[in-house]
C-alpha positions, 0 to 999 in steps of 0.5 A, a space after each residue: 500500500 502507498 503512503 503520503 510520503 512515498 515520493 520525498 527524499 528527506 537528508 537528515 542531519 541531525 544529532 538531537 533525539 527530538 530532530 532525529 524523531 521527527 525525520 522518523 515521522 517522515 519515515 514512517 510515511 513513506 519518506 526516503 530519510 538518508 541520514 547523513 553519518 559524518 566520518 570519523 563515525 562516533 560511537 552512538 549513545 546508548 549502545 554497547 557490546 551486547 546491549 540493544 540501542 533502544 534509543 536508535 532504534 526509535 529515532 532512526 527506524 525507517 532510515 538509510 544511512 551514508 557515512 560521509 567525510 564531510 570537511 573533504 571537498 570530495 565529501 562535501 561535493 558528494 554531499 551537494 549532489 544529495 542536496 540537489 537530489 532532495 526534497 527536504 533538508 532536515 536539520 538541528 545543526 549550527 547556522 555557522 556548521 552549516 554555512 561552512 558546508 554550503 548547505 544553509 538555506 540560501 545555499 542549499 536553494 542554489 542547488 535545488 531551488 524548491 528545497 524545503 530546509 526544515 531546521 530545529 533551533 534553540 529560540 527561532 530564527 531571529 532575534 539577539 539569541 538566534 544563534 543560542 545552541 539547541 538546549 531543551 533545557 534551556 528553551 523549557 527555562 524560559 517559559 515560566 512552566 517549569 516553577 509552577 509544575 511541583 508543589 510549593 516549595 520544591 525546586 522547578 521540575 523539567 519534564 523534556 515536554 517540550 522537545 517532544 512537541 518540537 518533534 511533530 511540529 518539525 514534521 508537520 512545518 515540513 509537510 505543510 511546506 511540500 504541500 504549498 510546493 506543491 501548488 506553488 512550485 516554490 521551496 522555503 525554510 521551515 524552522 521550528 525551536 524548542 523555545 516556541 515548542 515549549 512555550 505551546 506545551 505551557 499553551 493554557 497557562 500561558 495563554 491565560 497569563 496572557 489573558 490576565 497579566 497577573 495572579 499568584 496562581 499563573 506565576 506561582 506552584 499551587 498546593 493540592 490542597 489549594 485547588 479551587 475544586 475538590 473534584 477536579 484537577 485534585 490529586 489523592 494518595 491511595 493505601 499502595 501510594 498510587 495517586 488517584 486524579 479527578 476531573 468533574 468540574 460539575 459537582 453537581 451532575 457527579 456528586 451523587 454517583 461520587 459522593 457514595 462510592 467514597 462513602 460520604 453521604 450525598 445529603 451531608 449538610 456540608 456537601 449538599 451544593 457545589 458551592 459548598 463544595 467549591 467554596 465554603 466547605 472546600 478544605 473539608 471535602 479535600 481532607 474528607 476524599 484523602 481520609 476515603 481513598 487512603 483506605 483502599 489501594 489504586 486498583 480498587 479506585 480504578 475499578 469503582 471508577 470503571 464501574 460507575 463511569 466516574 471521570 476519575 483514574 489512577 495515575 499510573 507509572 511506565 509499566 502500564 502503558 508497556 502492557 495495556 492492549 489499548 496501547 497495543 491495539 493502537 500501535 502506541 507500543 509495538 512487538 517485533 523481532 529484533 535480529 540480535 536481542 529477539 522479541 522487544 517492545 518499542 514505542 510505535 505510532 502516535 498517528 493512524 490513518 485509515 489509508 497509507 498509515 505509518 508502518 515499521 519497514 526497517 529497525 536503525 541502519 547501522 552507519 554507512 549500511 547503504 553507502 552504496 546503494 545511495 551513490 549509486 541509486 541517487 547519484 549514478 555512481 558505477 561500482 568503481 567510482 564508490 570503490 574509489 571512493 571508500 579507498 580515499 576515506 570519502 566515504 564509509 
């Protein structure tokens, strides 16, 4: 079966996980991603004499790979013939890295003039701290997320977030660009930074402080106890430890069916409007629902919650979404037979289409795997020139 992407040949040159992801995602729809393995070959993270690299097998799944001696000048005119050949650069590399290449943007359009050149940045393309190198970090720092994410007086949390997000809209600038080269003919840069990636994984809150221009409660941690509904977006231990989260803003359509699986009554005087939920008798319901879920373990909850439909479930730890059949039948978490370390779990596919959906065709190439095959399929080498080649140390 065809998929979407099918006729786009992508360079990848990218060192960070979430550039590299987003290559992948092209990939996964049919893309012919060539990533690019500068020489000397570095080790890659994560891998080891007898260890399975789970991280490449993500981000580079559905690859080929061309090792290449990029500062020789028969590498680097190797690699502008590539260039001429694709529809896509993709890039997390340094304006300067690139600059000295001559594959940056402008130079890059010489050699194909509608190439789309998709770059992951630290803080976007203009300004003072353009050229800032590509730090989550850093980006995640600056969007006043980080402070109010754990409970008051604990230091900031960073969660990586934001680069996660930084993956799918560097995948989706450049699909949006090839459909307007599409129509129009023409190429452009596309860039995505992990500043505005985080800055859109902070969106509500930071929309509304956007919104208001004040208030402790956009601009400080808030205490689970000092959540404005008891019922929604609280948080409560259970006996095993497990966390029990709630999300019914409209107490009164939920009190009812709630108010008895907890064991409270529905017409205790304290509890008998939301007002009196929300408001007046807040703090007392709180500490009442954390006397009630202490007594019995996550599971329990979950099951009363599945019962009666509750909006309302435990938060769970990575072992969960390892072995849920939602997770599976969805192709979140994919099982496959890998060649050297047999049957393994990976993450799969955040999007299904019903015609043309992601599918795995190949776990990470080992570098320069198909060196020769890319010479001579892409750029018309014959075997002696690609032997010529590897004898010179140009490619590997």
């Amino acid at each position: 079966m065809s998929r979407p992407l099918d006729d786009v040949v992508v360079i990848d040159l990218t060192r960070l996980f979430c550039a590299s992801l987003g290559a992948t995602f092209l990939a996964d729809f049919g893309a012919r991603v060539l990533r690019l393995e500068p020489l000397p070959l570095a080790p890659r993270e994560g891998g080891g004499e007898g260890v399975w690299n789970h991280d490449a097998d993500l981000i580079h799944r559905n690859k080929e790979s061309i090792a290449l001696d990029v500062q020789s000048e028969q590498g680097r005119a190797l690699l502008h013939a590539l260039v001429a050949k694709a529809d896509v650069v993709l890039t997390d590399w340094t304006a300067p890295e690139l600059e000295a290449l001559g594959i940056d943007y402008p130079a890059a359009s010489v050699l194909r003039p509608d190439i789309v050149f998709g770059r992951l940045s630290g803080f976007g393309p203009l300004g003072p701290d353009s050229e800032l190198p590509p730090i989550d970090e850093l980006a995640a720092a600056r969007t006043g997320m980080m402070p109010i994410l754990p409970q008051p007086g604990q230091p900031p949390v960073y969660t990586g977030a934001g680069a996660m997000h930084s993956s799918v809209m560097l995948a989706f600038g450049v699909v949006t660009a090839l459909l307007h080269r599409a129509v129009s003919g023409e190429g452009q840069a596309v860039d995505v930074s992990l500043f505005g990636a985080n800055m859109y994984g902070a969106a509500l809150d930071l929309q509304a402080f956007l919104a208001i221009g004040k208030g402790d409660r956009l601009l400080n941690p808030i205490s689970r106890l000092d959540v404005s509904n008891p019922m929604s977006g609280a948080l409560y231990p259970s006996a095993d430890g497990r966390w029990v989260t709630l999300t019914m803003p409209d107490t009164d359509r939920w009190w009812p069916m709630f108010s008895a699986a907890v064991g409270i009554a529905e017409d205790d005087p304290r509890f008998d409007t939301h007002d009196k939920r929300t408001e007046t008798h807040r703090l007392e319901l709180i500490h009442a629902l954390e006397a009630a879920f202490v007594t019995q373990p996550g599971k329990h909850w979950r099951q009363v919650f599945s019962e009666k439909g509750m909006s309302a479930d435990i938060i769970e730890r990575f072992d969960y979404p390892a072995s849920d059949p939602q997770a599976l039948i969805n192709r979140y978490i994919v099982e496959l037979e890998h060649p050297s370390f047999g049957a393994v779990k990976s993450l799969g596919f955040p999007i299904f289409m019903s015609e043309g959906t992601a599918r795995l065709d190949a776990l990470a190439p080992c570098s320069g795997q198909h060196t020769s095959q890319i010479m001579r399929d892409l750029l018309g080498y014959s075997e002696d020139d690609i032997h010529a080649c590897r004898s010179a140390g140009v490619v590997a």
